[in-house]
N, CA, C, O and CB atoms as a CASP TS submission, in Angstrom:
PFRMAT TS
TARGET T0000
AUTHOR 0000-0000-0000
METHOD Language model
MODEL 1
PARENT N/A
ATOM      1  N   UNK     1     -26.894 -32.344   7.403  1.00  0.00           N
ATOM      2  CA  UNK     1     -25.799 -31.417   7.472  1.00  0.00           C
ATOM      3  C   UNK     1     -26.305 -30.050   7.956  1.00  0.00           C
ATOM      4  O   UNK     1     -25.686 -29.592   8.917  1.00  0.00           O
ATOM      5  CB  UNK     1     -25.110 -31.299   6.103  1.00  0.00           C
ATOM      6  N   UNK     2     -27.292 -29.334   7.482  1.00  0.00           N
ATOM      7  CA  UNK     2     -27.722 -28.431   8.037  1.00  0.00           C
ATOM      8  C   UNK     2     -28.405 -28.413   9.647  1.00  0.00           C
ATOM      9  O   UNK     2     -28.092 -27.515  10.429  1.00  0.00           O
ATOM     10  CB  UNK     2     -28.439 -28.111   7.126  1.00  0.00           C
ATOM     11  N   UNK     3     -29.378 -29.522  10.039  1.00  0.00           N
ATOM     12  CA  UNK     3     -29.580 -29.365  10.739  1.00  0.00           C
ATOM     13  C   UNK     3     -28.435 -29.446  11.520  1.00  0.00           C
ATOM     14  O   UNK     3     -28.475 -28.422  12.202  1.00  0.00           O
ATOM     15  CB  UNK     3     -30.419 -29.792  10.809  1.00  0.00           C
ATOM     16  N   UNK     4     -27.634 -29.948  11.757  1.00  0.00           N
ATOM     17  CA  UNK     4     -26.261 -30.079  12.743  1.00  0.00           C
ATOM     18  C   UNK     4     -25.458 -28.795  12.703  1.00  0.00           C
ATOM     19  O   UNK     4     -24.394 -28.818  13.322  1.00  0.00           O
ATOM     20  CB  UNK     4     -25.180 -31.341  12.237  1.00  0.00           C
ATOM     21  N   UNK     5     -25.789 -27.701  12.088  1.00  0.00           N
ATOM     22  CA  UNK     5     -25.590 -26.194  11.606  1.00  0.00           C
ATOM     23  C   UNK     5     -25.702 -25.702  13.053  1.00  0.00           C
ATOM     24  O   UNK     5     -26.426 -26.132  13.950  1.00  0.00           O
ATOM     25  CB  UNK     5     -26.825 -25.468  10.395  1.00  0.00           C
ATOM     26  N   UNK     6     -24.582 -24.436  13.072  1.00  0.00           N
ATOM     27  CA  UNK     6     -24.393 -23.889  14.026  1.00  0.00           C
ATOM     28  C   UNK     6     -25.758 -23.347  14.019  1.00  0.00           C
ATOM     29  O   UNK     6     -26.484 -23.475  13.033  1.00  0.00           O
ATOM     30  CB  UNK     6     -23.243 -23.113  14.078  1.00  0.00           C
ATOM     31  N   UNK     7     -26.235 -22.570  15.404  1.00  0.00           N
ATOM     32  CA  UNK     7     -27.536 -21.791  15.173  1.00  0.00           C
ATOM     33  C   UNK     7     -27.590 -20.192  15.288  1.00  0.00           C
ATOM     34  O   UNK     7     -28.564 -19.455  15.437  1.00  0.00           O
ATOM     35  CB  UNK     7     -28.514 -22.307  16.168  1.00  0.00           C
ATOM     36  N   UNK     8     -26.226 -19.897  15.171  1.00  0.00           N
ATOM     37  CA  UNK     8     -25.497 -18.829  14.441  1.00  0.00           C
ATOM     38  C   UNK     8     -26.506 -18.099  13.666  1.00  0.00           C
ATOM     39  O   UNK     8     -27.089 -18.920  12.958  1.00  0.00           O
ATOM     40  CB  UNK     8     -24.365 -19.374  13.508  1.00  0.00           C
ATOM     41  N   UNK     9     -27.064 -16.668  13.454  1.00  0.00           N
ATOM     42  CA  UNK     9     -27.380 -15.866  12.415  1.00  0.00           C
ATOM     43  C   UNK     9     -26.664 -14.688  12.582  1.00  0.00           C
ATOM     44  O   UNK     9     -26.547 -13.997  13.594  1.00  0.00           O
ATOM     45  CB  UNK     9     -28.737 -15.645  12.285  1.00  0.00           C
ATOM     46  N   UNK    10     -25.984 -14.472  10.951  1.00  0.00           N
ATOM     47  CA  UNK    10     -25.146 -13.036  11.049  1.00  0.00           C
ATOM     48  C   UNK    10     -26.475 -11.737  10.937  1.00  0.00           C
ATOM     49  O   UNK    10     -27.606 -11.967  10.509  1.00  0.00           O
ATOM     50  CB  UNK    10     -23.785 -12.901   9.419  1.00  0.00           C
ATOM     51  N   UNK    11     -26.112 -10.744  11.303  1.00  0.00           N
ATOM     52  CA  UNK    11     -26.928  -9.414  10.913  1.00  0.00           C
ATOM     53  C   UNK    11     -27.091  -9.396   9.238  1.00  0.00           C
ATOM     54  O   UNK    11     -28.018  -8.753   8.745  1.00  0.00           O
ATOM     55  CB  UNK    11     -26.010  -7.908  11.480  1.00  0.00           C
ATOM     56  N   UNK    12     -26.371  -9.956   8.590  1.00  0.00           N
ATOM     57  CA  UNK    12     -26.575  -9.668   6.906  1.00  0.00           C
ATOM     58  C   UNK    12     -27.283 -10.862   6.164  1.00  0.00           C
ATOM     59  O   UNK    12     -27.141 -10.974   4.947  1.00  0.00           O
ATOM     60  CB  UNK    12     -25.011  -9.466   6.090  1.00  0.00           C
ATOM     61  N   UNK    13     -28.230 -11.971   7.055  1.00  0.00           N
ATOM     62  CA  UNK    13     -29.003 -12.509   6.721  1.00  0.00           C
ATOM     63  C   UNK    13     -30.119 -12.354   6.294  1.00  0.00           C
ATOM     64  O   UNK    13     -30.489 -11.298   6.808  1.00  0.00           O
ATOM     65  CB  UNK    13     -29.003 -12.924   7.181  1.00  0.00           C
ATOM     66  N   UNK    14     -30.890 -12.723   5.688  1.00  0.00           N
ATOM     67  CA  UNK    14     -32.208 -11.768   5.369  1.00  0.00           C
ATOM     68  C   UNK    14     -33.039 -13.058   6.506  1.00  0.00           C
ATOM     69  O   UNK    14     -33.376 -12.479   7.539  1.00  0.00           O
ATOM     70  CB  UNK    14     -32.900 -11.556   3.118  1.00  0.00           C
ATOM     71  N   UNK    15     -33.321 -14.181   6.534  1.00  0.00           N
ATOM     72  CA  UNK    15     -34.077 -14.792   6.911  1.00  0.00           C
ATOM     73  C   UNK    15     -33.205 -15.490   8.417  1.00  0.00           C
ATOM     74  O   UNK    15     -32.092 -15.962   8.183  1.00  0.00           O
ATOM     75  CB  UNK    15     -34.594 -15.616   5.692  1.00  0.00           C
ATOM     76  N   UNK    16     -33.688 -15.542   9.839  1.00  0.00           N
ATOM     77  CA  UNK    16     -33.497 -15.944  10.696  1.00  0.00           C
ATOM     78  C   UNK    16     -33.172 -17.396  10.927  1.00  0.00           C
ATOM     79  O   UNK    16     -34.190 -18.080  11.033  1.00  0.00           O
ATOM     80  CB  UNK    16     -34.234 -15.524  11.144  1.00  0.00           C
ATOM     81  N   UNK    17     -31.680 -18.269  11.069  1.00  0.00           N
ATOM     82  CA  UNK    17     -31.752 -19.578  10.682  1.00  0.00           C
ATOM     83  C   UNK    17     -32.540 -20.202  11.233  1.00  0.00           C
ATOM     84  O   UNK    17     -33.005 -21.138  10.583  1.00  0.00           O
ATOM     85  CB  UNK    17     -30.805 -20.185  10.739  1.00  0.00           C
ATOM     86  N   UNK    18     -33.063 -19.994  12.663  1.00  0.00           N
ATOM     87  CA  UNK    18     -34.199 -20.345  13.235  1.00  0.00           C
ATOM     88  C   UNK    18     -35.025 -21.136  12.533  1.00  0.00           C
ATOM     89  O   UNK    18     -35.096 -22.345  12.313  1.00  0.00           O
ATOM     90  CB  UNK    18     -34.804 -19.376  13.584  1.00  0.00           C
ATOM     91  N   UNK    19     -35.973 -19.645  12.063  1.00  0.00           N
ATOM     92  CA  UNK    19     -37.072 -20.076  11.316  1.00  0.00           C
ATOM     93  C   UNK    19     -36.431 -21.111  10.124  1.00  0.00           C
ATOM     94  O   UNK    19     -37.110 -22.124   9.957  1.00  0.00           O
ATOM     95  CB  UNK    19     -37.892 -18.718  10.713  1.00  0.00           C
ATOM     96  N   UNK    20     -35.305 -21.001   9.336  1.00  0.00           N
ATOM     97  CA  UNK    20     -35.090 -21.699   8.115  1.00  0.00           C
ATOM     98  C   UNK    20     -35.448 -22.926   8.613  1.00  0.00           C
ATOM     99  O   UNK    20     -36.308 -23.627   8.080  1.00  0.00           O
ATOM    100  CB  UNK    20     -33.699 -21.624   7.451  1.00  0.00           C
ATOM    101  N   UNK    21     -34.757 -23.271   9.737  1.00  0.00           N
ATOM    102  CA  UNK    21     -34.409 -24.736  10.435  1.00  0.00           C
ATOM    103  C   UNK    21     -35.449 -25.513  10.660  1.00  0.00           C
ATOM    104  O   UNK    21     -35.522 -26.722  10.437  1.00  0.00           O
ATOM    105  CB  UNK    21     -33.773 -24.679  11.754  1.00  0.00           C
ATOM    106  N   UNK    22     -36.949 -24.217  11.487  1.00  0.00           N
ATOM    107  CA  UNK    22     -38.053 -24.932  11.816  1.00  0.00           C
ATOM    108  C   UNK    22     -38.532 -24.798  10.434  1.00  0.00           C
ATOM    109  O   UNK    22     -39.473 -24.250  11.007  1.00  0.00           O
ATOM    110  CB  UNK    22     -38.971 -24.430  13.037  1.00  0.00           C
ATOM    111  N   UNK    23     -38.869 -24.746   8.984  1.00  0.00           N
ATOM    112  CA  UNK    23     -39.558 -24.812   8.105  1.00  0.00           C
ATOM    113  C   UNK    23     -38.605 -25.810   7.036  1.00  0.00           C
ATOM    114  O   UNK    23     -39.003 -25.794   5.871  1.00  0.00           O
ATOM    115  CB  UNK    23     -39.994 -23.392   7.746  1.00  0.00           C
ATOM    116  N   UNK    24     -37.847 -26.350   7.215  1.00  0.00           N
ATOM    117  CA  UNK    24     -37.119 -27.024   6.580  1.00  0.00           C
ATOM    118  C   UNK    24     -37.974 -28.406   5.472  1.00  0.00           C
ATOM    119  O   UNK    24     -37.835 -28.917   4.361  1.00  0.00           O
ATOM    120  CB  UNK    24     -36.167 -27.445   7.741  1.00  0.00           C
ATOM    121  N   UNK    25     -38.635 -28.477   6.369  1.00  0.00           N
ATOM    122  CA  UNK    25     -39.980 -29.545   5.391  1.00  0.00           C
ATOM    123  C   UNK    25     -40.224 -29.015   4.584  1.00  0.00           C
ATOM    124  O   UNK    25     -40.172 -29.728   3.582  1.00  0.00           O
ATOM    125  CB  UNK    25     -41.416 -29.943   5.840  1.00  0.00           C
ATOM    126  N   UNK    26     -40.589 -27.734   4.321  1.00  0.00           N
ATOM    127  CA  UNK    26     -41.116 -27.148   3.776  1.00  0.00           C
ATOM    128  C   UNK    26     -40.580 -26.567   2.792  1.00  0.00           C
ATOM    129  O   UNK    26     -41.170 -26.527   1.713  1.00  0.00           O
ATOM    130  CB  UNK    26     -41.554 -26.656   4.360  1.00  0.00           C
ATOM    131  N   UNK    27     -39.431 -26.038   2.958  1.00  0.00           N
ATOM    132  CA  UNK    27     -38.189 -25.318   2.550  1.00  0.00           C
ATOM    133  C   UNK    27     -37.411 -26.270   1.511  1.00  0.00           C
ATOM    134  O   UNK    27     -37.389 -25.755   0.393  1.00  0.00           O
ATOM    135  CB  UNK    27     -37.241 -24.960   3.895  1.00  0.00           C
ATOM    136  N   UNK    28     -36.934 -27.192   1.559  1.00  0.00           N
ATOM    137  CA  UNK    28     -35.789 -27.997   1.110  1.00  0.00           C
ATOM    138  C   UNK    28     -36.438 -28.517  -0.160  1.00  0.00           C
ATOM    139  O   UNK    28     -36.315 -28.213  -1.347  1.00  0.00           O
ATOM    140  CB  UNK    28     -35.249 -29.191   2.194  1.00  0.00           C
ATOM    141  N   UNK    29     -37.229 -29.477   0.548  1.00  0.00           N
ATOM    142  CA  UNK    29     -38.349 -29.797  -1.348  1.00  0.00           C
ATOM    143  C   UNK    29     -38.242 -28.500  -2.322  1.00  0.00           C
ATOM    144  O   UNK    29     -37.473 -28.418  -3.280  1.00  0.00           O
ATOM    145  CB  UNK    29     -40.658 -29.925  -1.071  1.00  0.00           C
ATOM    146  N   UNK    30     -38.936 -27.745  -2.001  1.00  0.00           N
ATOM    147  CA  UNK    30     -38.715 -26.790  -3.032  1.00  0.00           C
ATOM    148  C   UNK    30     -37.673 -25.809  -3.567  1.00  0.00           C
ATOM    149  O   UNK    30     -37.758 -25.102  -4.571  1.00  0.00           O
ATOM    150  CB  UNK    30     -39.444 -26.221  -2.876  1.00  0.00           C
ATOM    151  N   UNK    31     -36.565 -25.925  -2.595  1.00  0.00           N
ATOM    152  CA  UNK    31     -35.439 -25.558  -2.913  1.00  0.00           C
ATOM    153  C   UNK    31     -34.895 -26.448  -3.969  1.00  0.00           C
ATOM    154  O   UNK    31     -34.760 -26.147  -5.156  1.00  0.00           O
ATOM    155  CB  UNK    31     -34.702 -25.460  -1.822  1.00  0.00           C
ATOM    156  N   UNK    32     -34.585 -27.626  -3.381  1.00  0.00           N
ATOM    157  CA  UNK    32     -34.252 -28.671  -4.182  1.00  0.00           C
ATOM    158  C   UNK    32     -35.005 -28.842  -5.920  1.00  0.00           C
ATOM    159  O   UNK    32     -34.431 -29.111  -6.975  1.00  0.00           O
ATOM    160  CB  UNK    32     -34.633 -29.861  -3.206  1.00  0.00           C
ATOM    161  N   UNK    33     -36.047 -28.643  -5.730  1.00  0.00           N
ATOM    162  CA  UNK    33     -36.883 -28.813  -7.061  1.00  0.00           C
ATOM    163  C   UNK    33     -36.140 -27.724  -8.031  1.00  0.00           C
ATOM    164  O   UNK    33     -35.729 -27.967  -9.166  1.00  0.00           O
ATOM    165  CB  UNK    33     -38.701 -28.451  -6.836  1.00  0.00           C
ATOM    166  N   UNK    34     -36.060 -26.543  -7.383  1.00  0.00           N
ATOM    167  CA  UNK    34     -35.523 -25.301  -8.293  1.00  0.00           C
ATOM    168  C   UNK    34     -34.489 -25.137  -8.360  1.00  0.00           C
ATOM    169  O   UNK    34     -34.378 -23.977  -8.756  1.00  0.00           O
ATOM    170  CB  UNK    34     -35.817 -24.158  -8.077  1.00  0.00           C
ATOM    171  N   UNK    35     -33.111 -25.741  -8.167  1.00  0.00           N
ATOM    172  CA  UNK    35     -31.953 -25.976  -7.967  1.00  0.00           C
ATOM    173  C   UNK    35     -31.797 -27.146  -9.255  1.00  0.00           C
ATOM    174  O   UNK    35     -31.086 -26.869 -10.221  1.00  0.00           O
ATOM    175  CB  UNK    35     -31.691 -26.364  -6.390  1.00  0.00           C
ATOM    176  N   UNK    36     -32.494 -28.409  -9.177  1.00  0.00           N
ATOM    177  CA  UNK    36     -32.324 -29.289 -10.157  1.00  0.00           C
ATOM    178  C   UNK    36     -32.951 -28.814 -11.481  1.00  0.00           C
ATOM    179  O   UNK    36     -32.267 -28.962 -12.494  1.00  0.00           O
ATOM    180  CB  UNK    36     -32.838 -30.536  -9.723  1.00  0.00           C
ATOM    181  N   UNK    37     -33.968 -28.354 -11.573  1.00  0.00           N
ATOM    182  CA  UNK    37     -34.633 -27.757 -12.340  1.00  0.00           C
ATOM    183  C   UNK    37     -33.906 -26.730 -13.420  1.00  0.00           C
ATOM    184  O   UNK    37     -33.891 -26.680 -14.650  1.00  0.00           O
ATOM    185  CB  UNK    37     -35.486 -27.230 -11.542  1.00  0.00           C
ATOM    186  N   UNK    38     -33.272 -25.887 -12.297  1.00  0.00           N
ATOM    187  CA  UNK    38     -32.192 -25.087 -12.778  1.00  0.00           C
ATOM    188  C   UNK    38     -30.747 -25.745 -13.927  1.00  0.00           C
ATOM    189  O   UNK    38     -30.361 -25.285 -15.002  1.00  0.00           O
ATOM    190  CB  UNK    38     -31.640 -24.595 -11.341  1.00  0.00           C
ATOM    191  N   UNK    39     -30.263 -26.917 -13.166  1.00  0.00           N
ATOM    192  CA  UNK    39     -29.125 -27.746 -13.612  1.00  0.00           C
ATOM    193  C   UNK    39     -29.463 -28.471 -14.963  1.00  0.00           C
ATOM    194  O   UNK    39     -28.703 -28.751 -15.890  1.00  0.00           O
ATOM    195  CB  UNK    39     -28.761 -28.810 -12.491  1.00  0.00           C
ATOM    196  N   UNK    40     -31.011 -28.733 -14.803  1.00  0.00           N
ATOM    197  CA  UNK    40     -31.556 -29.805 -15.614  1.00  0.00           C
ATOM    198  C   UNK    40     -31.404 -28.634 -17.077  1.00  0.00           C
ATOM    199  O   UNK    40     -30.613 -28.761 -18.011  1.00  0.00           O
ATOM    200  CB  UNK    40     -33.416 -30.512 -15.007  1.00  0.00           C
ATOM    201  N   UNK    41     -32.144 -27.833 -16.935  1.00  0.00           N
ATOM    202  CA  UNK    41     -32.096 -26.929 -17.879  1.00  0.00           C
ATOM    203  C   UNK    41     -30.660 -26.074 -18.654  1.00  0.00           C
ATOM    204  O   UNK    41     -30.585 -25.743 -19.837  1.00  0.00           O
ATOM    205  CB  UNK    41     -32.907 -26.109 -17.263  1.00  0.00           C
ATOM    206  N   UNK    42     -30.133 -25.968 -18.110  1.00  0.00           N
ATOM    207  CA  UNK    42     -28.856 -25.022 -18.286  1.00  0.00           C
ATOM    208  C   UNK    42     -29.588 -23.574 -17.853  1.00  0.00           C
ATOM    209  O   UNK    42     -29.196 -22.577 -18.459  1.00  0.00           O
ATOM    210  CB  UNK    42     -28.121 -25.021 -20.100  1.00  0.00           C
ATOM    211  N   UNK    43     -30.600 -23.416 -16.867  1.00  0.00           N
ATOM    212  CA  UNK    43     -30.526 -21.899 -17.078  1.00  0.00           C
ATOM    213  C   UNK    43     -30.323 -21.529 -15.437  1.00  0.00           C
ATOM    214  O   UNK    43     -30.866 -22.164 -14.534  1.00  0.00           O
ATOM    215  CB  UNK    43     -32.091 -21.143 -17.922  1.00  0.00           C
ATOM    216  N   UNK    44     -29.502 -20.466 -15.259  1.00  0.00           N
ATOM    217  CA  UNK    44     -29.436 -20.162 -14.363  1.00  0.00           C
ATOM    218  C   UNK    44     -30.270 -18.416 -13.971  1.00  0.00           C
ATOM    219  O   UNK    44     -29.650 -17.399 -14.280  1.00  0.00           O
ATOM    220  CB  UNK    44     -28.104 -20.483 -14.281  1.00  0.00           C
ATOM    221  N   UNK    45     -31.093 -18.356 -13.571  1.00  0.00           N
ATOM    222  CA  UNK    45     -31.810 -17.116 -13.421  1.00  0.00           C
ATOM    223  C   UNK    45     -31.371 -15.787 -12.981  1.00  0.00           C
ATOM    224  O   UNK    45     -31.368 -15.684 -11.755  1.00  0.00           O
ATOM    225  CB  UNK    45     -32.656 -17.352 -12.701  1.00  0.00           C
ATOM    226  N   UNK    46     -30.988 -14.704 -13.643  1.00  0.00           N
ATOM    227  CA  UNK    46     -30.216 -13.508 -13.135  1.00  0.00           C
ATOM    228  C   UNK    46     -31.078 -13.147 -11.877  1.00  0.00           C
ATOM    229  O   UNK    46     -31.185 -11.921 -11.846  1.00  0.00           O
ATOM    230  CB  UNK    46     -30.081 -12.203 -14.291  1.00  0.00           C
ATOM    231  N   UNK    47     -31.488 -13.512 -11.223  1.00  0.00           N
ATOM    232  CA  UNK    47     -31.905 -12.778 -10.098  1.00  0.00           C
ATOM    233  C   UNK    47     -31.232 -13.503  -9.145  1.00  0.00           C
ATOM    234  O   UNK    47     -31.118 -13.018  -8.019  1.00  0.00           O
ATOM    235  CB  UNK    47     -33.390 -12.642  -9.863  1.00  0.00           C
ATOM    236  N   UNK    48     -30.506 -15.178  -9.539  1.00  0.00           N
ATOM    237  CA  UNK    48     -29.951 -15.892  -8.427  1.00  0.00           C
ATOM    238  C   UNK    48     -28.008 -15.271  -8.188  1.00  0.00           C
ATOM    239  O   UNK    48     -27.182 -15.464  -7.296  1.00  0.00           O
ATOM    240  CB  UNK    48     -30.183 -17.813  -8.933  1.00  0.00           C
ATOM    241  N   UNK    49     -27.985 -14.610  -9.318  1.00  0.00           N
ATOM    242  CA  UNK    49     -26.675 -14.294  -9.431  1.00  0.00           C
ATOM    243  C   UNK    49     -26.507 -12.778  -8.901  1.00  0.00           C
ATOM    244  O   UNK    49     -25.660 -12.067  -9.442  1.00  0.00           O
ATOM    245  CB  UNK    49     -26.219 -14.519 -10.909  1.00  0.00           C
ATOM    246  N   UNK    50     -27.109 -12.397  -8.105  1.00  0.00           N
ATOM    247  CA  UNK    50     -26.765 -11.249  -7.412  1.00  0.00           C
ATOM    248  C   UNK    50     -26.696 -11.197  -5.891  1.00  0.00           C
ATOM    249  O   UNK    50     -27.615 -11.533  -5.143  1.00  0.00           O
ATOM    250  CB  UNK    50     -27.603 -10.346  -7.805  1.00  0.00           C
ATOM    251  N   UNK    51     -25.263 -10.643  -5.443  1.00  0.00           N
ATOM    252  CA  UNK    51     -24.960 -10.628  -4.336  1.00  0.00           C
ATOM    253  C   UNK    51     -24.537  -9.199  -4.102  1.00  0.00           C
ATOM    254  O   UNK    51     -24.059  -8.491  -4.989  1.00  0.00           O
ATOM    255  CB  UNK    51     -24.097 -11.623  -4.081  1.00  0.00           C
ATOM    256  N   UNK    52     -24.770  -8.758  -2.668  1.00  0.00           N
ATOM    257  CA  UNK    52     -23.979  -7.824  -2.582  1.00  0.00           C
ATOM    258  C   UNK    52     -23.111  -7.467  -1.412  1.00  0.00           C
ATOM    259  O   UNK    52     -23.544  -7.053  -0.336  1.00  0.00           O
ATOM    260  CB  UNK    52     -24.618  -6.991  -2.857  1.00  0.00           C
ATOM    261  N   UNK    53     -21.662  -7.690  -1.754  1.00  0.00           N
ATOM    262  CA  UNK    53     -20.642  -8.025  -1.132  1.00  0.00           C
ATOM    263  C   UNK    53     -19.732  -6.446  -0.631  1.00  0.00           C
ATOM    264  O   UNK    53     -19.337  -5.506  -1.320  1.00  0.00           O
ATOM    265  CB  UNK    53     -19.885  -9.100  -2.167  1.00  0.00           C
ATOM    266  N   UNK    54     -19.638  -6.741   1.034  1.00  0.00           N
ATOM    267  CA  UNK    54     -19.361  -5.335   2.055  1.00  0.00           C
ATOM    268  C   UNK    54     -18.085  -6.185   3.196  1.00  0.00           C
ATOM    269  O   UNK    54     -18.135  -7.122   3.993  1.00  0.00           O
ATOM    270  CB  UNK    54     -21.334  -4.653   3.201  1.00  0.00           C
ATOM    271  N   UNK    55     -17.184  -5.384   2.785  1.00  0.00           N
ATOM    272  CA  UNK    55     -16.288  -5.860   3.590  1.00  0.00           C
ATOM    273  C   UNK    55     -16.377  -5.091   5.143  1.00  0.00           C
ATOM    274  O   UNK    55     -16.621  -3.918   5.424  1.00  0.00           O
ATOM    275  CB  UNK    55     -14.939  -5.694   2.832  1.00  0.00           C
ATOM    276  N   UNK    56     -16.030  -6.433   6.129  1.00  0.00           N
ATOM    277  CA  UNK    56     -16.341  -6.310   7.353  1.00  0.00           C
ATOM    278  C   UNK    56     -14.784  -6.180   8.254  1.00  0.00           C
ATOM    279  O   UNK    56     -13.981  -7.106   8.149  1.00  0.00           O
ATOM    280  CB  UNK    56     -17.331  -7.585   7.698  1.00  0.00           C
ATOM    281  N   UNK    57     -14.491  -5.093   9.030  1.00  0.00           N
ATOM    282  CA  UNK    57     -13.713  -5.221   9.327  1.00  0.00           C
ATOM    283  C   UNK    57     -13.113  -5.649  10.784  1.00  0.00           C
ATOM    284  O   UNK    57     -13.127  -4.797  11.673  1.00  0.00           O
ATOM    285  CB  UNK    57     -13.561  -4.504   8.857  1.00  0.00           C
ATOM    286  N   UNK    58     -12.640  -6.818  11.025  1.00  0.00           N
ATOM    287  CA  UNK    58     -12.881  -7.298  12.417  1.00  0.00           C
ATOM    288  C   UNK    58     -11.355  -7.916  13.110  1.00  0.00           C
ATOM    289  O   UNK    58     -10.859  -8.953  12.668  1.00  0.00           O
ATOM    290  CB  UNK    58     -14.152  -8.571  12.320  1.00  0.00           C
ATOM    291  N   UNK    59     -10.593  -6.985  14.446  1.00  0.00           N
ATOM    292  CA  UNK    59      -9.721  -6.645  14.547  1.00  0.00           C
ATOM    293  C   UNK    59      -8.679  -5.983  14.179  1.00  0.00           C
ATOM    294  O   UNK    59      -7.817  -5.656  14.994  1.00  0.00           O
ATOM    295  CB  UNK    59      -9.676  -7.059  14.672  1.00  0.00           C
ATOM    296  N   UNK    60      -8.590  -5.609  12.545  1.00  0.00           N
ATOM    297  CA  UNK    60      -7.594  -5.021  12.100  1.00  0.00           C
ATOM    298  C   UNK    60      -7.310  -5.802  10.744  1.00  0.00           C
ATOM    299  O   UNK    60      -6.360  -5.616   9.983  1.00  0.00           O
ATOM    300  CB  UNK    60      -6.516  -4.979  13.131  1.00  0.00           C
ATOM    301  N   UNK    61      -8.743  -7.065  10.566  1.00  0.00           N
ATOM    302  CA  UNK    61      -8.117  -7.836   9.892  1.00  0.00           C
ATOM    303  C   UNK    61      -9.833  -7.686   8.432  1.00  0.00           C
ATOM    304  O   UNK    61     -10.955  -7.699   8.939  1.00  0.00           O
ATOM    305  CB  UNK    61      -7.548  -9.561  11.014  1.00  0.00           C
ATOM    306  N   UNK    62      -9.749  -7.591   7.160  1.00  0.00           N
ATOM    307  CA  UNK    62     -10.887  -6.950   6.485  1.00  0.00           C
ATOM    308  C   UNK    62     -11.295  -8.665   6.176  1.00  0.00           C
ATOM    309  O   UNK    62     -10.504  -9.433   5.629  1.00  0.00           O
ATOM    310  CB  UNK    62     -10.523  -5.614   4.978  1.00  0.00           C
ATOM    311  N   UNK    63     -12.417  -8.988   6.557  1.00  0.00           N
ATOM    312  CA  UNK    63     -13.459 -10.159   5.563  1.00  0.00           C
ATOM    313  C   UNK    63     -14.402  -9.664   4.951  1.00  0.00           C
ATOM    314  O   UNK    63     -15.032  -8.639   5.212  1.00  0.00           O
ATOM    315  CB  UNK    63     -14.245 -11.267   6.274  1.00  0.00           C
ATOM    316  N   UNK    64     -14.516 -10.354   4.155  1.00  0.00           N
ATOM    317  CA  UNK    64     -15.665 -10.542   2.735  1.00  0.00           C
ATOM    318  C   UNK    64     -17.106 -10.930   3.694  1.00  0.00           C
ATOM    319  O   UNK    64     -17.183 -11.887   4.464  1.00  0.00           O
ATOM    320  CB  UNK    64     -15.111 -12.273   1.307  1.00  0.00           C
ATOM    321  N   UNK    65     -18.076 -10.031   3.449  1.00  0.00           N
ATOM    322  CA  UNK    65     -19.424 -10.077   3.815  1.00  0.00           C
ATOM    323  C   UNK    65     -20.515 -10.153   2.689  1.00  0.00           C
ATOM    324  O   UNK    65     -21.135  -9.165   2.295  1.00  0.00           O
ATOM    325  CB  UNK    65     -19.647  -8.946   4.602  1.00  0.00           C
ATOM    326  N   UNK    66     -20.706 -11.598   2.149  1.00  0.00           N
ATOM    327  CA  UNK    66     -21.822 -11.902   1.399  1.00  0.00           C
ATOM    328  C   UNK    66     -23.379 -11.268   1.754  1.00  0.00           C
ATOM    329  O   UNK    66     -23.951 -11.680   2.763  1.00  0.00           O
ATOM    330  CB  UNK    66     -21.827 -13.328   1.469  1.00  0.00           C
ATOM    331  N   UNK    67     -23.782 -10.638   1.211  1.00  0.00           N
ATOM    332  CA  UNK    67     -25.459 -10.403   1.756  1.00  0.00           C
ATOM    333  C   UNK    67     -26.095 -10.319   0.404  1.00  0.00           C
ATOM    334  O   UNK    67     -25.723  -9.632  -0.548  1.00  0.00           O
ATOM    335  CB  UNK    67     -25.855  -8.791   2.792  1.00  0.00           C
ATOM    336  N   UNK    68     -26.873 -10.938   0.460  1.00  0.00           N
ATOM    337  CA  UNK    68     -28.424 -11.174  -0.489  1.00  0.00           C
ATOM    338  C   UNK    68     -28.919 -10.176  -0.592  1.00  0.00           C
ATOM    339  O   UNK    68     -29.986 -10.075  -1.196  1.00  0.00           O
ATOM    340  CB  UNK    68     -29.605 -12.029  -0.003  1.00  0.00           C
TER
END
């Protein structure tokens, strides 16, 4: 699913999907590990629960801009 991902990066990305895409071996295992890990436990880590959200305004019309 991801790889079939647009190759799209917004400016409010921190990491280039590029690179995500080419390190994905690398990337996903351990995402995955700390994601289940997370579930397995009940704990969810306050550092994963912060976003900081900037509305973007594009034509006349305001969206929600997620950034890490």
């Amino acid at each position: 699913m991801i790889a079939d991902s647009k190759r799209k990066t917004s400016s409010f990305e921190p990491m280039l999907t590029s690179i995500v895409l080419q390190c994905q071996d690398i990337l996903f295992p351990v995402l995955t590990k700390m994601i289940n890990m997370s579930l397995d436990s009940g704990v969810f880590p306050a550092e994963w629960k912060v976003a900081d959200v900037d509305r973007i305004c594009l034509a006349g019309v305001y969206k929600l801009a997620f950034v890490v």
